[in-house]
N, C-alpha and C positions, 0 to 999 in steps of 0.2 A: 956642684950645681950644674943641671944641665941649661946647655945652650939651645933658645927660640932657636925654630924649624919653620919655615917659611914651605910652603906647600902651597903651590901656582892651582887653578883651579882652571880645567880646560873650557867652561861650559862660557865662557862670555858671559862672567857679569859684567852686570855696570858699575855696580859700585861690590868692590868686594867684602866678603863679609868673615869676620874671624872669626874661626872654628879653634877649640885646641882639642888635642890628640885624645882618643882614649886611651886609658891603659890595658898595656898589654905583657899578655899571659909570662909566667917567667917559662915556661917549657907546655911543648903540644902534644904530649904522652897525656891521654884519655882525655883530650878535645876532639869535638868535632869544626873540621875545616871545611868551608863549600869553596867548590873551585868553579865560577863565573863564566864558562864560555859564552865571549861576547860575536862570533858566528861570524870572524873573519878567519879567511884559510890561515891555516897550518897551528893557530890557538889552540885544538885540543892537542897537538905536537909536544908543545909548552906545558898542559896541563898534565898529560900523560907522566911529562919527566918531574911533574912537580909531588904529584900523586905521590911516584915512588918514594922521592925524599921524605914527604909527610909520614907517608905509613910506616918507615923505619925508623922514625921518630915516635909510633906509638899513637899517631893521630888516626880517629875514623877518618874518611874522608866522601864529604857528597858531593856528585856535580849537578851543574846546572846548565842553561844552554837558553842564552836571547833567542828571540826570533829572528832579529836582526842587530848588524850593529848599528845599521842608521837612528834606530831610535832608543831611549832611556830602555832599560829593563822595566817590565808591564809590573803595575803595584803590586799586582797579586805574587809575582814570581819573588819582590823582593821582600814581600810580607813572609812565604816560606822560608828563606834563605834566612830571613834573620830571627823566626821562629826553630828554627831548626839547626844551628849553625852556632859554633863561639866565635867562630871570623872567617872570613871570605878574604879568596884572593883569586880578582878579575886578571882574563887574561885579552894580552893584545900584543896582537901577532898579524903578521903579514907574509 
């Protein structure tokens, strides 16, 4: 039996609200992955090296890129990402 995962949610609620996890993929050989650049420096550094792991794994891989990271990614950008995508992984980097 797996053990609950408590996962802190950055955004300031007020009252927090329970999500649980999706499932995920057993392997990422012929997924598509989108890699998030949220457009703080050296994040594509981070994606770059993430890229290559993915694709030696067998995964397409698309990027993406906020406008900024002060604000949420714009609806439309995350309408593509998850039309287009079997899972995303944001990067944050400093």
């Amino acid at each position: 039996m797996t053990e609950p995962v408590t996962v802190l949610d950055p955004t300031a609620e007020a009252i927090p609200t329970q999500r649980s996890l999706n499932p995920r993929p057993s392997g990422l050989h012929g997924l598509t992955v989108g890699l998030l650049d949220i457009s703080k420096p050296r994040g594509d550094v981070f994606l770059d090296r993430i890229e290559e792991g993915l694709t030696a794994q067998g995964a397409k891989v698309r990027r993406y890129a906020k406008p900024t990271f002060t604000k949420p990614a714009p609806v439309d950008l995350r309408h593509e990402i998850a039309a287009q995508c079997d899972a995303v992984i944001e990067a944050l980097a400093d």
